[in-house]
N, C-alpha and C positions, 0 to 999 in steps of 0.2 A: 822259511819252513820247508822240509824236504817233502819232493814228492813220492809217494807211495804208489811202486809201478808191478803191477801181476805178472809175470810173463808166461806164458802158454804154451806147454810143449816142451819135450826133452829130450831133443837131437845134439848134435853135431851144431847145425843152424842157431839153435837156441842159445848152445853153449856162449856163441860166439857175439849173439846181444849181450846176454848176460853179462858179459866181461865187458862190451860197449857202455853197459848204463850201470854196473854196479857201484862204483866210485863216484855216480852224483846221485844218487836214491837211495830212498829205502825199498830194498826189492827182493818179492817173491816171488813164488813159481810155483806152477802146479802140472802134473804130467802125471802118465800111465806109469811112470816109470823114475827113480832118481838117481839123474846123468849126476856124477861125483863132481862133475867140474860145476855145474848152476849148482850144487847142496855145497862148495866150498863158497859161491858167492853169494849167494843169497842169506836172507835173514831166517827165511824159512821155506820149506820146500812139502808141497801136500801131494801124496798120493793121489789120484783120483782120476777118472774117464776126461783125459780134455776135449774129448768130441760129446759131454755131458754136459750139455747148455744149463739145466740145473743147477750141477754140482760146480762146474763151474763159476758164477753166480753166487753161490752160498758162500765160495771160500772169497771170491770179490769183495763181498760183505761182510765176511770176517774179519778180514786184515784190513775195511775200510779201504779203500784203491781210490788212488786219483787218477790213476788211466790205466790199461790193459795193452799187451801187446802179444798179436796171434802169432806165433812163428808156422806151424806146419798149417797144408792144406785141408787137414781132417776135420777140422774144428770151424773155419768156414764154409765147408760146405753145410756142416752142421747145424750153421744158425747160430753158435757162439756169441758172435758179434751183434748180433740181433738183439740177442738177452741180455747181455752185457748193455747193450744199447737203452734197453725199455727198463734195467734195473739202474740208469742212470749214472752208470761205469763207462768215462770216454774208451774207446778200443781202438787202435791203427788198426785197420784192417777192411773189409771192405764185409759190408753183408752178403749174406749167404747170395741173394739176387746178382749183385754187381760181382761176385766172386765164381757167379760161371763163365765167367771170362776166359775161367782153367779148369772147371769143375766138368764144363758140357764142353767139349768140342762141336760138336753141329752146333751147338749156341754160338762158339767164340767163330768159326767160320760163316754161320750166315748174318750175323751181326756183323762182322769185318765187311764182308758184302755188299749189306745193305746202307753202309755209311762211306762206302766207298775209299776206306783203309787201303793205303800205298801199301804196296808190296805182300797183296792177299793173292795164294796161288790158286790154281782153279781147284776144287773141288767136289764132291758129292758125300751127300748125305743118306744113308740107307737105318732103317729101322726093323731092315731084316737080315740074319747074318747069312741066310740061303742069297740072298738077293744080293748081296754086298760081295759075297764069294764068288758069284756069278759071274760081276763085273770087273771083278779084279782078274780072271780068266780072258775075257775079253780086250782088257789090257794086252793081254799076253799075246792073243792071235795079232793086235794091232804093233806089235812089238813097241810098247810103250810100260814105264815103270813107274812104281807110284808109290808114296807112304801109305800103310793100312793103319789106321789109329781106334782101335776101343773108343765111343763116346765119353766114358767116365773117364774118374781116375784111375792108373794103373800104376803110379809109384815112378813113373823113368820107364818103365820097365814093356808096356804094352807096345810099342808101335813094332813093323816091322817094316823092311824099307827094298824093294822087289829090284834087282839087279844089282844090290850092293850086300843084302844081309842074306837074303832067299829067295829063290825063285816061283814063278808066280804059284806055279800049283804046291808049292808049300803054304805061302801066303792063303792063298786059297783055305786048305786045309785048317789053316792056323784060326782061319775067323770060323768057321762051318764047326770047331772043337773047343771055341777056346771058352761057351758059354754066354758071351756078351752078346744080346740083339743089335745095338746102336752101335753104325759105325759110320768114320769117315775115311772116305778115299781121295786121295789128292796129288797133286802135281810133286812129283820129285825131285829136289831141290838138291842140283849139286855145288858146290862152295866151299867154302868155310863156315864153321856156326863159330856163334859170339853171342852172348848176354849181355844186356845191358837191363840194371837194376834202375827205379827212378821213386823215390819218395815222392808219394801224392796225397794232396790233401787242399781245401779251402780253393779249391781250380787250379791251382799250380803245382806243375812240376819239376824238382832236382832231381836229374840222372846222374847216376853216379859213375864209376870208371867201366869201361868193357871187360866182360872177363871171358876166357874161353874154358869151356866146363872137356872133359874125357869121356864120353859114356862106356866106350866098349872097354870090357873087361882085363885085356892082357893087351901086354908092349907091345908097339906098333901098328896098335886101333886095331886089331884083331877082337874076335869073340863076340858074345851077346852085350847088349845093351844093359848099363847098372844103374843105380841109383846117379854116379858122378864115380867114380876112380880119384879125379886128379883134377886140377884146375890154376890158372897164370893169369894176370893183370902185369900190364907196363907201367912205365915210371908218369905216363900222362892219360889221360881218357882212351887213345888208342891201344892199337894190340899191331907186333910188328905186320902182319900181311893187311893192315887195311887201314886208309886215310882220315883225315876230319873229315873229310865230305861225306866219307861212310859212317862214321858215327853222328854224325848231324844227322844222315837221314833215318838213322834208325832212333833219333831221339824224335823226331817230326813224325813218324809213325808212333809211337809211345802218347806223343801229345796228343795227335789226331782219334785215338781209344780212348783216351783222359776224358776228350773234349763230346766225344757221343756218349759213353757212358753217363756223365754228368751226374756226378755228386760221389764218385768215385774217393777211397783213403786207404792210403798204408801203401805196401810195396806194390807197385806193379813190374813185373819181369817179362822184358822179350827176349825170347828167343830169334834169333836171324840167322838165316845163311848169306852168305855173303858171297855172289854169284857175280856172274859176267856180266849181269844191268845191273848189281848193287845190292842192297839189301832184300830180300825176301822174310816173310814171317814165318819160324816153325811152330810158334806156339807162344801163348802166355802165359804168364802165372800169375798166380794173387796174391804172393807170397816171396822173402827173400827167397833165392835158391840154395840149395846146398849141395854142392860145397861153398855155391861164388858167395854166400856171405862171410865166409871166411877171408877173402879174399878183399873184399870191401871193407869191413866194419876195421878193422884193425887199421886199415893207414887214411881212415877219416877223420880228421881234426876238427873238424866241427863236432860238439857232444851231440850224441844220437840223439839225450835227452830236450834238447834244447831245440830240436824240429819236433818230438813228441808232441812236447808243452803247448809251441806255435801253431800245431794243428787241431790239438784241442781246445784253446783258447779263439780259435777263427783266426790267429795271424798272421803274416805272411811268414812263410817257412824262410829258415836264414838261410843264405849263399853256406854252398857246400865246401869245404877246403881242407885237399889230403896232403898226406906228409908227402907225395914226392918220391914213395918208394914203390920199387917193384915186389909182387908177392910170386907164391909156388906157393900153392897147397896140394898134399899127396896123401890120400887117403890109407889106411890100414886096415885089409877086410881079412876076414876067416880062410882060412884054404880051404877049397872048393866054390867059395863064392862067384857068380853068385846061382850057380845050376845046383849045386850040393855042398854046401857051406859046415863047417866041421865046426861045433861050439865047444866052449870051453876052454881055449888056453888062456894062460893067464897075461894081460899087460905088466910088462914090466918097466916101458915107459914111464917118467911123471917130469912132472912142470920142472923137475932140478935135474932133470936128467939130458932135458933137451937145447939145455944151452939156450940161444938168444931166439930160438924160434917160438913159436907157441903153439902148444897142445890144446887141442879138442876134442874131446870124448864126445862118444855117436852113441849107437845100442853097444852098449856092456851092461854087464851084469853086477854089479857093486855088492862082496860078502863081505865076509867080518876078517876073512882073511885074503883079503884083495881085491882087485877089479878082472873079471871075464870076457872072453868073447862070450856074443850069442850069435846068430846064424844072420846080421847084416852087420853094415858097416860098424867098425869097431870106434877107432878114433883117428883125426888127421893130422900132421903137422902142419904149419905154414910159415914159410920163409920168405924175410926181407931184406931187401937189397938195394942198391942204385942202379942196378940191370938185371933180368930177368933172371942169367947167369949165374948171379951172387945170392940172388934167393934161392935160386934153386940149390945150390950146394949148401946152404944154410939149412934148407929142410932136409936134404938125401943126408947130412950129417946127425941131423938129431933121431933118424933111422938108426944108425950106428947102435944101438943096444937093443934094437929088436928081436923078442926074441920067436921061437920056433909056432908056429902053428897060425901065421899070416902070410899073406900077397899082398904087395905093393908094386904100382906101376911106378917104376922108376924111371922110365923115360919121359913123365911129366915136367912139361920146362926145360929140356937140354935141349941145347943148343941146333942139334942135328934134327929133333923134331918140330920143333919153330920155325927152322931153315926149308923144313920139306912144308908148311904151312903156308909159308912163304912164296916158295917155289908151283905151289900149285896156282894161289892167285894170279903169279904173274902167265901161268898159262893160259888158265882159264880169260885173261884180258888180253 
């Protein structure tokens, strides 16, 4: 009997379940919004609030579900999973409690703290943003530099990082204007960053491959911080500037949150820099990330569906095993994004247009006579290969009919900027 799986959310992210679990379920979906790529795979697709723990819930009940699965953050911090929980619909996902792991920063920092989590940098927590700006000034006469992070959630998009993005009395400025009281200030972290995704559930963890996400906006890690631009996995768990031993320990920090959280499910996401003692944390999530689901879900051989099942049922989750390929995923956002983002032009990509790579619709706008931008990320491609190399010109190829009224980082995945990737670790060591 097939199982009947809800999926939640309709990104980019989601798309890229969707297409993981549609070929062994019956599956639907429900979002703010209807992503064209989940409404070609799905049975059925409902409009509706997915940070609406009700309405969510109702259409769980409609369609009867035998498990649920949260893609975006919105909807956990919500309590989704909660109600989905007490209306006795399994969900991967972690409750709203266990999901400020990504939701609170001063929560995921003094709780790293207090459990004594490798690779937690120093921090400070302030509940006032006069008092927070104050000390981030005082950085500045000590001539010392620091990530400024918003409490909550800010999309990608809040932190700001004092010697590499702005200088302190911007920073400064930034918190005393930007609205938010809760903030953290903390040790800044110079490296390499790297994600490491790890399916959790029933006390066990599978981590899945490393991926390296893009955030600044334009070629050559220039500009403000996005959602993701662009993102690369290797042909094995690492990424070429760092060893097993580096991804070992960023999987033993992953475990060591697993293991004080306790009773922890669904994705948990670290983020690392990957510094001169090794890994550091920049942050967690509760959730795949986006773009590195892309990046993951597609050269995963094991069926998504078939750890779902395992975790809902209490059993042990099965050994994870990928194809062996390397991915490039390269995102397509609006011009101007993402400071003054121009909506409206039309995609003129589709699934037969991009050859052997695969397309992912983000935020578009789906009429009767085509698919739109709206004012974020549009849609991604992702290429695979048996070197980084091969993917990556597998993706910059199915670009090739792109048309007028986007930005793509196109130096995602070449060669020259893996090699300066590269090149910095072996400095910094």
């Amino acid at each position: 009997m097939s199982e009947t799986v809800l999926l939640i959310g309709g990104g980019g992210r989601e798309h890229a379940i969707a297409r993981a679990l549609a070929d062994d379920c019956d599956l639907y979906a429900c979002a703010s919004n209807r992503n064209p790529g989940i409404v070609s795979l799905a049975d059925a697709v409902e409009t509706l609030d997915e940070s609406d723990p009700e309405a969510v819930v109702a259409y769980a009940e409609e369609i009867d579900a035998d498990l649920a699965v949260v893609g975006p953050e919105g909807p956990l911090a919500a309590g989704v999973v909660d109600a989905l929980d007490e209306a006795g619909v399994y969900a991967f996902g972690p409750e709203a409690a266990e999901a400020r792991i990504e939701t609170d920063k001063q929560f995921q920092r003094e709780f790293m703290a207090e459990h004594d989590v490798p690779g937690t940098p120093w921090f400070e927590t302030f509940d006032d943003a006069d008092a927070a700006a104050a000390f981030v000034e005082e950085l500045a006469e000590d001539g010392e530099d620091a990530a400024v992070k918003p409490a909550g959630l800010t999309g990608g998009k809040g932190v700001r990082v004092t010697g590499d993005q702005v200088m302190h009395a911007e920073a400064a400025d930034y918190v005393r204007e930007s609205g938010h009281d809760e903030w953290v200030i903390e040790e800044r972290l110079v490296g390499e960053e790297f994600t490491v995704q790890a399916f959790v559930a029933n006390g066990e963890v599978r981590p899945t491959l490393a991926v390296q996400d893009h955030k600044r906006a334009y070629e050559g890690d220039e500009g403000p911080n996005t959602g993701g631009m662009g993102s690369y996995s290797d042909v094995d768990a690492t990424l070429p500037f760092m060893d097993r031993a580096d991804y070992a320990d960023a999987v033993e920090i992953i475990e060591a949150v697993v293991a004080a959280l306790d009773g922890y499910r669904g994705v948990l996401y670290g983020q690392f820099m990957l510094t001169a003692e090794g890994p550091r944390v920049v942050e967690f999530n509760a959730r795949f990330g986006d773009p590195e689901a892309m990046n993951t879900l597609p050269v995963l051989d094991t069926p998504f569906l078939d750890v779902l099942t395992a975790a809902r049922d209490g059993e042990t989750l099965p050994s994870l095993d990928f194809t062996g390929e390397a991915t490039v995923c390269k995102y397509a956002v609006p011009e101007g994004y993402p400071t003054d983002p121009e909506a409206g032009a039309e995609v003129t990509l589709d699934e037969s247009s991009v050859g052997d790579a695969l397309l992912y619709y983000a935020s578009v706008d789906a009429r009767e006579d085509g698919v739109y931008t709206t004012t974020s990320r549009s849609f991604a491609v992702v290429g695979r290969g048996d070197t980084i190399e091969a993917a990556e010109s597998q993706a910059e190829s199915a670009l090739d009919g792109l048309g007028a009224g986007f930005r793509v980082r196109h130096d995602v995945g070449k060669p020259a900027l893996v090699q300066r990737r590269i090149d910095h670790i072996d400095e910094l060591r």
